[in-house]
PAMI-311361 format. One record per residue (C-alpha): residue in one letter; x, y, z; chain. Coordinates in pm, whole numbers, plus 32768, in hexadecimal, padded with zeros to 4 digits. Last residue first. Layout:
<nodes>
residuo / xx / yy / zz / cadena
a / X / Y / Z / A $
...
</nodes>
This chain:
<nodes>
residuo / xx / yy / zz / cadena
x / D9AA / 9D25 / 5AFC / A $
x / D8C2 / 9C4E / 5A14 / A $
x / D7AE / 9C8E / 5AD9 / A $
x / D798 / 9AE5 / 5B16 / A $
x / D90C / 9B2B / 5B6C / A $
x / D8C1 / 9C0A / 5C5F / A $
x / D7B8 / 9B79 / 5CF0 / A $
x / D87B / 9A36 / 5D39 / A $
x / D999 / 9B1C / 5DE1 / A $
x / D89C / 9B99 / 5ED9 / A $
x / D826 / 9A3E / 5F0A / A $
x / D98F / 99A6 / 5F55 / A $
x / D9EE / 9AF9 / 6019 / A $
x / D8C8 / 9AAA / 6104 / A $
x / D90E / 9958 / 6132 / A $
x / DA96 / 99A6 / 618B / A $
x / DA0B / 9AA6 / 627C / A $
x / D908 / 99BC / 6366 / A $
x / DA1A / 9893 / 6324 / A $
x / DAA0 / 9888 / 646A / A $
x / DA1F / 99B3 / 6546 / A $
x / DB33 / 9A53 / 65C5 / A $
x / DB4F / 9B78 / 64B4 / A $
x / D9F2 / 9BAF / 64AF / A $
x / D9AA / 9BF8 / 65F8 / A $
x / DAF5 / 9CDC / 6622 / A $
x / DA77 / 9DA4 / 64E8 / A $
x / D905 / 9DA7 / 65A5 / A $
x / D997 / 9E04 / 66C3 / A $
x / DA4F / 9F45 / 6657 / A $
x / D8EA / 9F78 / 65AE / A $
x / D862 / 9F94 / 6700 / A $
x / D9BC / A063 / 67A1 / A $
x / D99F / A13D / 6663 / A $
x / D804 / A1A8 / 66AE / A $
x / D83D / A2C4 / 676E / A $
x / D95F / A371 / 666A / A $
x / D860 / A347 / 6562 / A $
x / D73E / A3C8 / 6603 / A $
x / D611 / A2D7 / 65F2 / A $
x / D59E / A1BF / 6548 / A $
x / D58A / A05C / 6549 / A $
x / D4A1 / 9F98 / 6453 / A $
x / D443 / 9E3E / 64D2 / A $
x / D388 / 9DA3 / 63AD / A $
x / D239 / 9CE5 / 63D7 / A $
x / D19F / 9BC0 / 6321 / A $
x / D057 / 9B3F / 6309 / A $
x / D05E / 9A10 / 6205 / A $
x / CFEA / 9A00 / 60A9 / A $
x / D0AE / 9958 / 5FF6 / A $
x / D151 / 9ACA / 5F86 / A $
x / D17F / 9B0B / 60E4 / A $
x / D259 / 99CE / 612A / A $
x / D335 / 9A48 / 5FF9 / A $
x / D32D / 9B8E / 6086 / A $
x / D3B7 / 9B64 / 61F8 / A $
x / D499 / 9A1A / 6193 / A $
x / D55E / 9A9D / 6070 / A $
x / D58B / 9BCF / 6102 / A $
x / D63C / 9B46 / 6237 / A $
x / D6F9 / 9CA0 / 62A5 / A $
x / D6B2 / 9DD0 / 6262 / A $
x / D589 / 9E2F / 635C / A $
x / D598 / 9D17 / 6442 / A $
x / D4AD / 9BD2 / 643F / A $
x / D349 / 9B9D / 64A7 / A $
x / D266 / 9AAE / 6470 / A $
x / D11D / 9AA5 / 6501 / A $
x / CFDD / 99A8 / 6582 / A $
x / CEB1 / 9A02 / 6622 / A $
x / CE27 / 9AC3 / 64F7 / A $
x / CE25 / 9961 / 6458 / A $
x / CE95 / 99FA / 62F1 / A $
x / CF15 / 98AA / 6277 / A $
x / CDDD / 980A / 62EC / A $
x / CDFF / 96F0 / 63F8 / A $
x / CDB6 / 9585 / 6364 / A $
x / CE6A / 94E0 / 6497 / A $
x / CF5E / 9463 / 63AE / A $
x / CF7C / 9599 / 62E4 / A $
x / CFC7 / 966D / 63D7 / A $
x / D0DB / 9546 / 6468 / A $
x / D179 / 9533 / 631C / A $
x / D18B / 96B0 / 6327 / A $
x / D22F / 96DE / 6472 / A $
x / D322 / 95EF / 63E9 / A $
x / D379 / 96B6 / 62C4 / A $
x / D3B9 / 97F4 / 639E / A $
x / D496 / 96DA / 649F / A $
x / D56E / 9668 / 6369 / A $
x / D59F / 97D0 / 62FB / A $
x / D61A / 985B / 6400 / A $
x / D610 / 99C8 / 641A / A $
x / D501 / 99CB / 6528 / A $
x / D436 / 9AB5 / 65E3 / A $
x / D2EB / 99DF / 6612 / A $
x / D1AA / 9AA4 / 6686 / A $
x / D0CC / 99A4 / 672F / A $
x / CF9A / 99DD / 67D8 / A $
x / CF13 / 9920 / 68F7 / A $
x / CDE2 / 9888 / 698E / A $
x / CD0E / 97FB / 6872 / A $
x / CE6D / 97E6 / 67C0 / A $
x / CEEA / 96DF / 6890 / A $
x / CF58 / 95C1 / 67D4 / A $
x / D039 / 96AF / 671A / A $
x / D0AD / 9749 / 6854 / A $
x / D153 / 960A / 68A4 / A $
x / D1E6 / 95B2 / 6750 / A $
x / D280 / 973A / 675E / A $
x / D30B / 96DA / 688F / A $
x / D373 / 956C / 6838 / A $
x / D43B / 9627 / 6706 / A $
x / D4FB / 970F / 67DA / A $
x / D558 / 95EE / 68A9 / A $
x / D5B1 / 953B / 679D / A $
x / D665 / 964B / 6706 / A $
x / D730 / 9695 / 6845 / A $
x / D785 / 953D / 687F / A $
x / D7FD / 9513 / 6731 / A $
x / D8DE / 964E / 677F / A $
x / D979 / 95B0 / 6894 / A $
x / D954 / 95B8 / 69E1 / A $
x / D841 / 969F / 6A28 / A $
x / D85D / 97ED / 6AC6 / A $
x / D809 / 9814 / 6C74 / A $
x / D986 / 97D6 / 6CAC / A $
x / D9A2 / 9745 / 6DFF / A $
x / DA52 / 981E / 6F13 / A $
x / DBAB / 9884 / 6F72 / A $
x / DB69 / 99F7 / 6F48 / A $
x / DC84 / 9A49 / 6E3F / A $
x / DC1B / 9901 / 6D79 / A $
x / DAAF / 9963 / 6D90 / A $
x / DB0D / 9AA0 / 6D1E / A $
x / DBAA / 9A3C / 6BF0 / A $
x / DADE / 997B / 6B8C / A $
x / D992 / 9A66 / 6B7D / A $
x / DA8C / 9B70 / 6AD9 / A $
x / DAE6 / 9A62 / 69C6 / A $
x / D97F / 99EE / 69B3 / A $
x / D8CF / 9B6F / 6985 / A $
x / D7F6 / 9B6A / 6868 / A $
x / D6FC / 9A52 / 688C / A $
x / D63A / 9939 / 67CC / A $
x / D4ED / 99D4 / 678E / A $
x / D378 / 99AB / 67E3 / A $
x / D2A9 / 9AC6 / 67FF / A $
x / D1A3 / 9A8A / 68E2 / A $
x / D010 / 9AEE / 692D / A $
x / CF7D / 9A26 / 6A41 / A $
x / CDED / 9A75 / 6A78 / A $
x / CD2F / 9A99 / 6BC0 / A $
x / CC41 / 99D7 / 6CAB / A $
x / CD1F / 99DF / 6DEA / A $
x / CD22 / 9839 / 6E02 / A $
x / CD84 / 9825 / 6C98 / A $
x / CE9B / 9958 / 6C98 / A $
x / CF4D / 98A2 / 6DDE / A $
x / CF3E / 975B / 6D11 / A $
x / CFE3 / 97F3 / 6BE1 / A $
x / D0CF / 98BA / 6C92 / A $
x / D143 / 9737 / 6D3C / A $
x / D14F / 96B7 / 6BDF / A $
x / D238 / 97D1 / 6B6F / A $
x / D315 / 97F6 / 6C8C / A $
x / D33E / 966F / 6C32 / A $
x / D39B / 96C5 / 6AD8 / A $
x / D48D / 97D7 / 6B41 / A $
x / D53F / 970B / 6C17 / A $
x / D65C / 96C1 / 6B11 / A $
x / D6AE / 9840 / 6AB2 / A $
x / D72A / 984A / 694C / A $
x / D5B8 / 9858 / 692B / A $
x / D58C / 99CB / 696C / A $
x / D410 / 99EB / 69D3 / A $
x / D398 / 9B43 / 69A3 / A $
x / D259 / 9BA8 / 6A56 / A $
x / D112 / 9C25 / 6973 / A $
x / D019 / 9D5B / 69EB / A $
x / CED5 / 9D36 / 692C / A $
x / CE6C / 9BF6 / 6903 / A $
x / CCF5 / 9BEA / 68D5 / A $
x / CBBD / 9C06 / 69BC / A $
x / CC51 / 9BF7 / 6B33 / A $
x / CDB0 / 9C73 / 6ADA / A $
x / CDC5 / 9DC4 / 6B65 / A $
x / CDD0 / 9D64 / 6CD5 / A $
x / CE3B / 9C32 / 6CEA / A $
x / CF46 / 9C63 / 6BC7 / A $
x / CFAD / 9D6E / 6C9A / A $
x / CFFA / 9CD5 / 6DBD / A $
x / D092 / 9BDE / 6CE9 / A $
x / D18E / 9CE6 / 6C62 / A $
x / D1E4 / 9D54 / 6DCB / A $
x / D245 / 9BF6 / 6E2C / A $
x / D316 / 9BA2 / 6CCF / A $
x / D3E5 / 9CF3 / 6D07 / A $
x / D43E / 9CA1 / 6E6C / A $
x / D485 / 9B28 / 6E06 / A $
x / D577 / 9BAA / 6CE5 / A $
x / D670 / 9C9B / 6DB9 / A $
x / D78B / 9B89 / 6DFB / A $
x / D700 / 9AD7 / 6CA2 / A $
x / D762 / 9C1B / 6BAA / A $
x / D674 / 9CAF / 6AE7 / A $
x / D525 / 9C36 / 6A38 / A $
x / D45E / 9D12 / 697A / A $
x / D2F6 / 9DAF / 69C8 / A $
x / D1FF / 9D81 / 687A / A $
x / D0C5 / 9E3B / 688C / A $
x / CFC1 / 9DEB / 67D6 / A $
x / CEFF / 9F0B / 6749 / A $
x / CD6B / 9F13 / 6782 / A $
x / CD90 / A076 / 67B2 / A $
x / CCF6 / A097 / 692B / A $
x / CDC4 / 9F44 / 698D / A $
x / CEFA / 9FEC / 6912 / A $
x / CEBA / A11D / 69A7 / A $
x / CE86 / A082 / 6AF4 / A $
x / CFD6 / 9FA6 / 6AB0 / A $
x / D067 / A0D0 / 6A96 / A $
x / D019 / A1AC / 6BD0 / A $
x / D005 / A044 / 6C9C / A $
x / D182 / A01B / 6C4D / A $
x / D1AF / A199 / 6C95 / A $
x / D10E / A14B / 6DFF / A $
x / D1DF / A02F / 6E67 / A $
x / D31D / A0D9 / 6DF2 / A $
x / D2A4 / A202 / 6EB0 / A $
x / D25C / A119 / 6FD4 / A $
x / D3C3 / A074 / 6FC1 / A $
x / D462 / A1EA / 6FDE / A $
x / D377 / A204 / 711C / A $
x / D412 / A0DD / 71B6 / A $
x / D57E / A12A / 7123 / A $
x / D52A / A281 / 71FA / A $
x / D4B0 / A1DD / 7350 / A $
x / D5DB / A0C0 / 7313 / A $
x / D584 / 9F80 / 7267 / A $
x / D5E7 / 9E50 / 732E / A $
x / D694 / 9D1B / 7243 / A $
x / D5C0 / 9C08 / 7195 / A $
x / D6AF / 9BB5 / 70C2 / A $
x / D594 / 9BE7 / 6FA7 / A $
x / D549 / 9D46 / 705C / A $
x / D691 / 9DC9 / 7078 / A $
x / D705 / 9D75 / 6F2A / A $
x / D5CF / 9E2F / 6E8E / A $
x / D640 / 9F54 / 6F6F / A $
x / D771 / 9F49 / 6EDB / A $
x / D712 / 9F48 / 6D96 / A $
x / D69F / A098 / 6DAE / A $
x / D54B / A0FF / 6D46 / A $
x / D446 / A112 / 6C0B / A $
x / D566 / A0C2 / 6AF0 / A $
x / D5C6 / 9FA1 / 6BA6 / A $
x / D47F / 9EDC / 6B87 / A $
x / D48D / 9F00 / 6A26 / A $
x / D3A4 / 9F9A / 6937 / A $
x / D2CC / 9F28 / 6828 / A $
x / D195 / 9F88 / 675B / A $
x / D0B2 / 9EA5 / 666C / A $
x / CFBB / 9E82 / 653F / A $
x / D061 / 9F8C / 6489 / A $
x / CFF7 / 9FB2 / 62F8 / A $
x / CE97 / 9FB6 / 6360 / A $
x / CF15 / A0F1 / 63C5 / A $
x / CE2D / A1F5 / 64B5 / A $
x / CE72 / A133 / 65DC / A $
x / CFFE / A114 / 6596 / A $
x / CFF1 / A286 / 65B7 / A $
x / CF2B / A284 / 6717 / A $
x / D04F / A178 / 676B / A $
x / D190 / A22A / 66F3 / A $
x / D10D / A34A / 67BC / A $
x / D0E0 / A269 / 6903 / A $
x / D23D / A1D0 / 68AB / A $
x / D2C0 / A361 / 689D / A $
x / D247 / A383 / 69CC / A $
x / D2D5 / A28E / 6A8C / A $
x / D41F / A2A4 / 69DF / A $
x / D3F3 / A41A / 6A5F / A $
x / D3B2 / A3D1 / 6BB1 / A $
x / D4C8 / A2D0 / 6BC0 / A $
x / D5B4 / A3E7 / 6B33 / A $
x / D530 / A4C6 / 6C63 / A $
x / D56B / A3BC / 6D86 / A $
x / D6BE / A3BD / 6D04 / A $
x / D796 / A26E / 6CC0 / A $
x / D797 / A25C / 6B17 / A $
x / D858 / A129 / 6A6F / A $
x / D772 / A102 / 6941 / A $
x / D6CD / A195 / 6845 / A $
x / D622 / A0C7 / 675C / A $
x / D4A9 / A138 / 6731 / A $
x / D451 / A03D / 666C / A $
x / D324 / A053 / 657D / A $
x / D2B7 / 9EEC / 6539 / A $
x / D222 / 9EDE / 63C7 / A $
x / D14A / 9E1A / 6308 / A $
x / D1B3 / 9D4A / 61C6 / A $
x / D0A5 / 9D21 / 60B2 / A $
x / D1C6 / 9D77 / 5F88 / A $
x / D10F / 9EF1 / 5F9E / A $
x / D121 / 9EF3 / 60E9 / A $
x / D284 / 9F07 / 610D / A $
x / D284 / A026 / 6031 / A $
x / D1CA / A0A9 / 6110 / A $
x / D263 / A060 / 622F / A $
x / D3C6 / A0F1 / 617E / A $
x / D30C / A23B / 60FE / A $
x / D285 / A252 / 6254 / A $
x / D3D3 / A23F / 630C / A $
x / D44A / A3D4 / 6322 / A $
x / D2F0 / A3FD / 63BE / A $
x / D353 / A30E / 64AB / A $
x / D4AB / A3BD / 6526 / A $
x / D60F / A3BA / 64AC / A $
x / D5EA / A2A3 / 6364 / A $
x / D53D / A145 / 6344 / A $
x / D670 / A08B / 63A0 / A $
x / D76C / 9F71 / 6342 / A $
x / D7B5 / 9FBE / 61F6 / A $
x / D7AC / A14E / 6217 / A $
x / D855 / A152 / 634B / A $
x / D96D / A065 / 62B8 / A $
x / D9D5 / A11C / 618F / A $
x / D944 / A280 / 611B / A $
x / D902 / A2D7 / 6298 / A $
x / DA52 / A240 / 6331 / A $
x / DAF9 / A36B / 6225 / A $
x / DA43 / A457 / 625F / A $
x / DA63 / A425 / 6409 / A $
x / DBDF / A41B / 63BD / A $
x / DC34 / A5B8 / 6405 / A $
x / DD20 / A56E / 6521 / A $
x / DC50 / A5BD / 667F / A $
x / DD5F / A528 / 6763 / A $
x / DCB2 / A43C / 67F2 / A $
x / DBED / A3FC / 6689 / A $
x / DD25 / A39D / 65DF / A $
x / DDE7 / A2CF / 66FF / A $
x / DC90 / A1FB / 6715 / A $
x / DCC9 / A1C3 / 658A / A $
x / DE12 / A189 / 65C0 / A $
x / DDC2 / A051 / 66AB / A $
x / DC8C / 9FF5 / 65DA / A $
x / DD8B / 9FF2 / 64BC / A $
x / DEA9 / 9F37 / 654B / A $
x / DDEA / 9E16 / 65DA / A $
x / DD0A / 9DD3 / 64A9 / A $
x / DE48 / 9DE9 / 63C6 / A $
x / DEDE / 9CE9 / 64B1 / A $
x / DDA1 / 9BE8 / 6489 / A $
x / DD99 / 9C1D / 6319 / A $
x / DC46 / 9B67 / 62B3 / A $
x / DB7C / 9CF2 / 62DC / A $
x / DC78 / 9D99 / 61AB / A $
x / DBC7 / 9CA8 / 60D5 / A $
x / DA73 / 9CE5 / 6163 / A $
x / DAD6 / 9E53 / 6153 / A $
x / DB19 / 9E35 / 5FCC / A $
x / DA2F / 9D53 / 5F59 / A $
x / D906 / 9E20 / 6005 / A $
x / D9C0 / 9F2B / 5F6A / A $
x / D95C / 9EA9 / 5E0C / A $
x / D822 / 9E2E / 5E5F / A $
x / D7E8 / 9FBE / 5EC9 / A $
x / D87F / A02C / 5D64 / A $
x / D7B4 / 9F1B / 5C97 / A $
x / D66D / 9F8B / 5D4B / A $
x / D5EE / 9ED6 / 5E68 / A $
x / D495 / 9E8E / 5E98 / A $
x / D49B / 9D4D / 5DCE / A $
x / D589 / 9CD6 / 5E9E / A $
x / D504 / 9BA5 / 5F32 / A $
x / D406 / 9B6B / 5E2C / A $
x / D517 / 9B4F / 5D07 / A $
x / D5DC / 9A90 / 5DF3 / A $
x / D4FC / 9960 / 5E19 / A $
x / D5CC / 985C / 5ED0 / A $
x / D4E7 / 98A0 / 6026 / A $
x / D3D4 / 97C5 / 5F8A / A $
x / D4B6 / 9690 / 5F13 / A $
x / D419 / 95BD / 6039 / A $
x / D2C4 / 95C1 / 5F88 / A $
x / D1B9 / 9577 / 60C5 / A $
x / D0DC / 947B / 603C / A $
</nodes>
């Protein structure tokens, strides 16, 4: 029986964190829950780095430091292996976002293929990930899923995208490291899920290499599911997928209000979990074809991802089946699920500090509107203390 007390143990959640680091845990957590402290300081901290202020200390010793693995992946092996040494893998991210030259998306390219001939030599580093946006412009993506004319030059610009995909997802395959392409934004989404299962044809034949995002917020994404599913039967390849519920529902909404069309998120929030859940219930009775890396801070969808393990008699450490969460957030799920025995990965952004501020400008934003994410952290951070006696 699966113990539903598991993610309650605090002394395995943050038994990586000394009392200083619990203690600002505590602290930024705290300072997290206040919505109009959240607004203020991203927006001063933007003014800061415009203008070249001397701040990038300061985000380094507080923030950075919780939510990343430091300025480039050398900077992040002490993290990955301390990771390790709780049985928790690691997920370098290469988090910098908002580029539009033809030369950054050469150099995000590169840098992936780097991250993925060092992931091969890790045991540590099962995986690599990009996004779709960091190997062209989003407009192009937006062309292609409305189904708009390229121009001779957005044509060749869609090639090079075409071609750096096939760059990594070569290495990939030649490392035996999965590679794990996020999800963006739905008016770009179909473009991004077509060239991904071209790739899955081709590198996927054996084992899952390259896995799609589904963001479940998004009610079709079960039936784009199924229909992958068939597609990948008939071809004779493998499905790989991360499964999570979304990060971009108030931009998603607003748009489709602007444009006068139907919202493509979920209702509710129940409807989001369940459909979340009927994905990950989906892939679960589908392992011989597809692989299932779960990105998930809920709790009552981790435990029920368990119950159904254990139901079908799967092994905790099904090499099939992952859990992920973020680097700093949801300790007490990531290592108490590792220390049953489960395989686990971290998400550990890195890169320049000034590069990565609009990611972990999201992830303060992320936290803030997500009812109960923060509170549930500061209860378990607050446990810890007091079983520390601080």
């Amino acid at each position: 029986m699966i113990s539903n007390s598991l993610f309650d143990n605090t002394e395995t959640a943050f038994a990586l964190k000394s009392d200083s680091e619990l203690e600002r845990a505590y602290f930024l957590f705290k300072m997290i829950a206040n919505e109009p402290l959240v607004r203020i300081g991203t927006a001063a901290t933007k003014f800061a780095l415009n203008l070249n202020l001397p701040v990038e200390g300061l985000i380094r010793s507080t923030v950075f430091d919780h939510f990343c693995g430091g300025v480039n992946e050398k900077d992040c092996m002490s993290t990955v292996e301390s990771l390790m040494s709780a049985g928790v893998h690691a997920v370098l991210d290469y988090s910098v976002e908002g580029k539009e030259e033809e030369v950054q998306f050469d150099a995000t390219m590169q840098k992936v293929v780097e991250l993925t001939l060092f992931a091969e030599k890790k045991s540590t580093m099962p995986f690599s990930v990009f996004k779709p946006t960091g190997f062209g412009r989003f407009k192009i993506w937006q062309k292609i899923t409305e189904k708009q004319a390229l121009t001779p030059s957005e044509t060749e610009e869609w090639e090079r995208i075409v071609e750096r995909y096939d760059t990594v997802c070569k290495t990939a395959h030649d490392c035996t490291i999965s590679l794990l392409i996020d999800g963006e934004e739905s008016w770009m989404q179909d473009a991004a899920d077509d060239l991904c299962e071209k790739m899955m044809e081709q590198y996927n034949k054996s084992r899952p290499i390259v896995f799609n995002t589904l963001q479940c917020y998004r009610w079709d994404r079960l039936d784009y599911l199924k229909a992958a599913h068939k597609r990948a039967k008939a071809k004779g390849y493998k499905l790989g997928f991360k499964v999570v519920r979304g990060a971009y529902m108030e931009m998603e909404n607003d748009r489709a209000e602007e444009k006068g069309y139907d919202s493509p998120i979920c209702a509710s929030k129940k409807a989001t979990d369940d459909n979340f859940n009927a994905v990950m219930g989906y892939i679960l009775d589908n392992l011989e074809d597809i692989s299932l890396f779960l990105g998930t801070h809920n709790e009552s969808s981790s435990y029920l991802c368990m119950e159904i393990m254990e139901a079908k008699e799967l092994s905790k450490n099904d090499p099939r089946i992952w859990f992920g969460q973020l680097y700093g957030m949801s300790d007490h799920i990531s290592y108490n699920l590792a220390k049953a025995g489960y395989n686990v990965a971290k998400y550990i952004p890195f890169g320049p500090v000034k590069d990565v501020m609009p990611y972990l400008i999201r992830r303060a934003e992320e936290n803030t509107s997500v009812a109960g994410q923060t509170s549930r952290e500061l209860t378990l951070l607050k446990k810890e203390k007091e079983r520390r006696g601080l």
